[in-house]
C-alpha positions as CSV (number, residue, x, y, z in Angstrom):
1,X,-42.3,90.3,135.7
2,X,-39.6,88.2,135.7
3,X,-38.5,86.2,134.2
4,X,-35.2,87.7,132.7
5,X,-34.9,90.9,134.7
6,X,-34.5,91.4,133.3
7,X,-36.3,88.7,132.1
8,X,-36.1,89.3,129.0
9,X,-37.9,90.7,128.2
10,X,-44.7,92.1,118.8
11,X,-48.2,93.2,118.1
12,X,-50.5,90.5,117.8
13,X,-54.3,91.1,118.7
14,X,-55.5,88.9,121.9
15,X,-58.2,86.2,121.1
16,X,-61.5,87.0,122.0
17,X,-63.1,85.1,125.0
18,X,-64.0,81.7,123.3
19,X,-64.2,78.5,124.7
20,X,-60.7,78.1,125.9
21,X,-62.0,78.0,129.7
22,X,-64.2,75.0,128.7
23,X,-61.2,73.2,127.9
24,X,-59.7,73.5,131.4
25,X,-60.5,71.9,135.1
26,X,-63.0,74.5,137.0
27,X,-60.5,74.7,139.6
28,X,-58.1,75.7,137.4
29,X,-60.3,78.5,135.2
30,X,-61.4,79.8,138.8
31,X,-57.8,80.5,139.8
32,X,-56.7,82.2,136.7
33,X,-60.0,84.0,136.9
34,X,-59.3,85.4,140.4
35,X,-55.6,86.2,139.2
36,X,-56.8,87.9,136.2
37,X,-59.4,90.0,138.0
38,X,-57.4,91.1,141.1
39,X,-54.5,92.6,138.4
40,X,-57.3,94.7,136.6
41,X,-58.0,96.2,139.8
42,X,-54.9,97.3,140.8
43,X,-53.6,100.6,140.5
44,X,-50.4,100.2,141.9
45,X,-47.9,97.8,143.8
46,X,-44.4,97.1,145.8
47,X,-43.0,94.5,147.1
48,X,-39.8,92.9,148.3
49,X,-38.1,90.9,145.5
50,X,-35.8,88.3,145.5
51,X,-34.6,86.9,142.4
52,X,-32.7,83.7,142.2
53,X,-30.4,82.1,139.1
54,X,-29.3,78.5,139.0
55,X,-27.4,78.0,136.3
56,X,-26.8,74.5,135.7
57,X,-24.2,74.6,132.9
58,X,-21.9,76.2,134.4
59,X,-22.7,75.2,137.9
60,X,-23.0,78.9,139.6
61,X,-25.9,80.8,141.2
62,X,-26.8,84.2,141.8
63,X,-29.2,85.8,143.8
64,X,-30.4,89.4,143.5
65,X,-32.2,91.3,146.6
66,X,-34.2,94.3,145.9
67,X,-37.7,95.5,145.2
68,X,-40.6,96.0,142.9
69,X,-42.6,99.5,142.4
70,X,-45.7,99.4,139.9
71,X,-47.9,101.8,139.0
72,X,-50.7,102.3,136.3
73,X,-50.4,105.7,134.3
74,X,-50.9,107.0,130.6
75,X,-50.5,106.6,128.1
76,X,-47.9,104.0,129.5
77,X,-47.9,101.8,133.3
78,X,-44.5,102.3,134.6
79,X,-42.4,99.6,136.8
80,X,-39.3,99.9,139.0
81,X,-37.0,97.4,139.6
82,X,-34.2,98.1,142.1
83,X,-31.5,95.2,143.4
84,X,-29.7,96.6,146.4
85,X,-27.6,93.4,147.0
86,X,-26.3,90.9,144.9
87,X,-24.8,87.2,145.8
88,X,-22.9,85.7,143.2
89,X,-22.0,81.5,144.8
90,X,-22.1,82.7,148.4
91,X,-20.0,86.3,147.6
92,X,-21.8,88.8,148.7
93,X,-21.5,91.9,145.7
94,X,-21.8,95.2,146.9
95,X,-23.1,96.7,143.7
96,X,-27.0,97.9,143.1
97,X,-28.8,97.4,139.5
98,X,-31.6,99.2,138.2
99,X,-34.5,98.2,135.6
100,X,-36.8,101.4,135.0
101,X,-39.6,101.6,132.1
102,X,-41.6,104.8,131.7
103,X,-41.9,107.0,129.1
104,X,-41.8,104.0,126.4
105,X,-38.4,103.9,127.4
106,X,-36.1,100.6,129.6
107,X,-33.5,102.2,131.6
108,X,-31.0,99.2,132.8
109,X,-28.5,101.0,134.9
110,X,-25.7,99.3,136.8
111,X,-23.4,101.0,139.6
112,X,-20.6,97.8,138.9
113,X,-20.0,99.2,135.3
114,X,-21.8,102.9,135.8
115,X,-23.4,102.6,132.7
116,X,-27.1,102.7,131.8
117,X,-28.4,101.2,128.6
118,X,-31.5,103.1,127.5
119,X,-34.2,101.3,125.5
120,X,-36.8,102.5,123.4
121,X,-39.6,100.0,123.9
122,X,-42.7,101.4,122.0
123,X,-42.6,103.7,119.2
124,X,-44.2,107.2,120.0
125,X,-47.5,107.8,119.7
126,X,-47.7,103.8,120.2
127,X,-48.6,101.9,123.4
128,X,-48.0,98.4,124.9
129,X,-49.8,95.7,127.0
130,X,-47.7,95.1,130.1
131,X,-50.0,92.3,131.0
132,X,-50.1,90.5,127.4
133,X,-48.3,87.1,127.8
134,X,-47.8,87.2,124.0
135,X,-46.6,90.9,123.0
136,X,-45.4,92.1,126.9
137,X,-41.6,93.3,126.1
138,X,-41.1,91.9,129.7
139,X,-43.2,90.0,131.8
140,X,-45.3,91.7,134.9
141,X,-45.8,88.8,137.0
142,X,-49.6,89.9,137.8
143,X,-52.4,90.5,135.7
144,X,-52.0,88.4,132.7
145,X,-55.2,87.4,131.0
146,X,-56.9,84.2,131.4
147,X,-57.7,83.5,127.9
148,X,-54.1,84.4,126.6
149,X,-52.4,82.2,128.9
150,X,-54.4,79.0,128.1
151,X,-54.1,80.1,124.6
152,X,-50.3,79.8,125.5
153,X,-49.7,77.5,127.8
154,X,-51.0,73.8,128.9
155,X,-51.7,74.6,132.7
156,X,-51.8,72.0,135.5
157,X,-52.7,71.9,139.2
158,X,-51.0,69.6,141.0
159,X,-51.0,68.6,144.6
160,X,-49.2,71.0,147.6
161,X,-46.5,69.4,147.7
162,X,-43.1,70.2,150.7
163,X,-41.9,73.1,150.4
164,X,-44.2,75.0,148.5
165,X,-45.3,78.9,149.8
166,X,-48.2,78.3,152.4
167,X,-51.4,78.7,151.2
168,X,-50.9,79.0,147.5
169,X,-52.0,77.0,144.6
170,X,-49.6,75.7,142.4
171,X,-49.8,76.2,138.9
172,X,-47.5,74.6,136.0
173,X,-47.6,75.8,132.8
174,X,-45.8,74.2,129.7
175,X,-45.3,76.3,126.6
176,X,-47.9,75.5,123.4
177,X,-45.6,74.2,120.7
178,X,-44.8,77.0,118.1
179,X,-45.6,79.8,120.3
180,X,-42.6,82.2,121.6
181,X,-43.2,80.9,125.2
182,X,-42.2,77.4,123.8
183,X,-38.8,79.6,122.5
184,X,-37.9,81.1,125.5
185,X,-39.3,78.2,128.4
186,X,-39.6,74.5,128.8
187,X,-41.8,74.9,131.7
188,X,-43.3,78.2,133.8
189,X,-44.6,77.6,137.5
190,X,-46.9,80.2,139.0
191,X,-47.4,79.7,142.8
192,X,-50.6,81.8,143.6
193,X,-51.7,83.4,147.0
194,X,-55.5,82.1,147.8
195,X,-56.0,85.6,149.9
196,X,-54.5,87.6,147.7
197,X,-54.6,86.3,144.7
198,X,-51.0,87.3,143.6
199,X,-48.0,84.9,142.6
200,X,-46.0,84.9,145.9
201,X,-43.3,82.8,143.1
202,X,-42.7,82.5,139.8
203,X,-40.2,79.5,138.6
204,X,-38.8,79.4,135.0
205,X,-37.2,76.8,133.9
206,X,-35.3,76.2,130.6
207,X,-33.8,73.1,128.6
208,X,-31.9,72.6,125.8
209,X,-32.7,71.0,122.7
210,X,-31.9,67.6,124.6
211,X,-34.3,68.2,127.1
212,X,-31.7,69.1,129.7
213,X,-32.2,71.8,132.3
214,X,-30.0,74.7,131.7
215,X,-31.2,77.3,134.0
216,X,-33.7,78.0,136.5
217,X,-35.0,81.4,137.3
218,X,-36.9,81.6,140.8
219,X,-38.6,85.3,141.6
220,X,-39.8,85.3,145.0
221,X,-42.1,88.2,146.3
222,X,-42.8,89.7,149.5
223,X,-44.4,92.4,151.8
224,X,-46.6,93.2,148.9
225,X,-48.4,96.1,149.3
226,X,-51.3,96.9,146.8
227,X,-52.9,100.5,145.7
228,X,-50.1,102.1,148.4
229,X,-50.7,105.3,146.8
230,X,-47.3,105.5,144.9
231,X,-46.8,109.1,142.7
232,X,-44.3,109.6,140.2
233,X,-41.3,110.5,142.4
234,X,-41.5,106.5,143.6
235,X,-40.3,106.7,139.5
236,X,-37.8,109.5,139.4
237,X,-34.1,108.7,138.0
238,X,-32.0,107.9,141.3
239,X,-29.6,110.8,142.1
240,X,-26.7,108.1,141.3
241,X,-27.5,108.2,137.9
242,X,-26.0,111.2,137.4
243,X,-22.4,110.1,137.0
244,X,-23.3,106.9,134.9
245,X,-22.7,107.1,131.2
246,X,-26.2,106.7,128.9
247,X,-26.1,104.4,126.3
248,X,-29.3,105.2,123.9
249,X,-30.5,102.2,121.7
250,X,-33.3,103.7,119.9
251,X,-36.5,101.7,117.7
252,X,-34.9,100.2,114.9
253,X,-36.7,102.5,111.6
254,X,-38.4,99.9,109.4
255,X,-36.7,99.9,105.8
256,X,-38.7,101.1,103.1
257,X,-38.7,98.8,99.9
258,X,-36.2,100.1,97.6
259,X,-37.4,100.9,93.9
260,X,-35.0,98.6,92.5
């Protein structure tokens, strides 16, 4: 999920199952098989987040505290995102965020600026692949397929190393030249739960053209709870949206070719 949260969050058909798994270490094809399979069985989710920001050009960090709520529905899965507390270089920041999508629509709602921007995501009528590495409009950090991923991405196991999460396999995943992963990321790190298959951490990092890291996004999850039997109130608009101001920034309308 995150990696711009809102990470940042296309229609481009996935590759059938060739021989991409060939081309990998068995360890390797048996992890993101196990990742792949527990996300298709999961019919909802929540979890503590914690979402950390180095930003190494201008030398400041921020942390976010809050909480993740998935759940699958038609014709659209719908995710909530909720930061209670917010560190900005040790100062703690009073103010919560919000990042909803239902309804084909991405509500970013802050309580510092009582605004919320509202997205349209998907056309009506239209649907979207949450768990498509390629076309996602904002990555769900569970679920993606094995096939697009190594279609994407040049993925690597290396050794547990200090300070990794206990019990997890560590997988790093560089960008495919020419692909919009390659655009966005130098380098993505999944660190994957052996019991419950799940990245317990997700690490994005990002150069410039010189090769130098700019930023580095770390979402850390916890307490996660799987098929909890969340409803569509755990999705409702929060009563403190009712004083915010709604900014709408609908699908763009594609032009039609003039005659002339």
């Amino acid at each position: 999920m995150i990696a711009a949260a809102t990470i940042a969050m296309c229609a481009c058909v996935a590759p059938p199952a060739d021989s991409a798994s060939n081309r990998v270490a068995p360890e390797i094809d048996a992890i993101l098989t196990r990742l792949e399979k527990k996300g298709d069985e999961i019919g909802d989710l929540r979890c503590a987040l914690e979402y950390r920001i180095d930003d190494r050009i201008n030398l400041d960090e921020l942390i976010k505290y809050g909480s993740i709520a998935f759940k699958r529905a038609q014709p659209h899965d719908m995710f909530l995102i909720h930061f209670h507390k917010l560190v900005q270089d040790d100062i703690p920041i009073r103010k919560k965020e919000w990042y909803l999508f239902k309804n084909r629509w991405l509500w970013e709602a802050k309580e510092r600026t009582t605004t919320i921007i509202k997205r349209e995501i998907v056309a009506e009528g239209e649907t979207v692949d949450l768990f498509d590495v390629e076309t996602a409009p904002f990555p769900v950090p569970f679920g993606q397929k094995k096939d697009n991923i190594l279609k994407n991405f040049t993925v690597s196991l290396p050794p547990p190393a200090k300070g990794d999460p206990k019990d997890t396999d560590h997988l790093v995943c560089i960008p495919q030249p020419g692909t919009q992963m390659a655009k966005d990321f130098s380098k993505l790190e999944f660190y994957v739960s052996r019991k419950t298959h799940l990245p317990v951490r997700i690490v994005a990092t990002e150069t410039n053209d010189k090769g130098k890291v700019t930023k580095v996004t770390t979402a850390t999850f916890a307490k996660v709870q799987t098929d909890a039997g969340l409803t569509d109130r755990d999705f409702a608009s929060p009563a403190e949206w009712k004083k915010y101001d709604v900014i709408e920034e609908p699908l763009a309308k594609p032009q039609l070719p003039s005659d002339g």
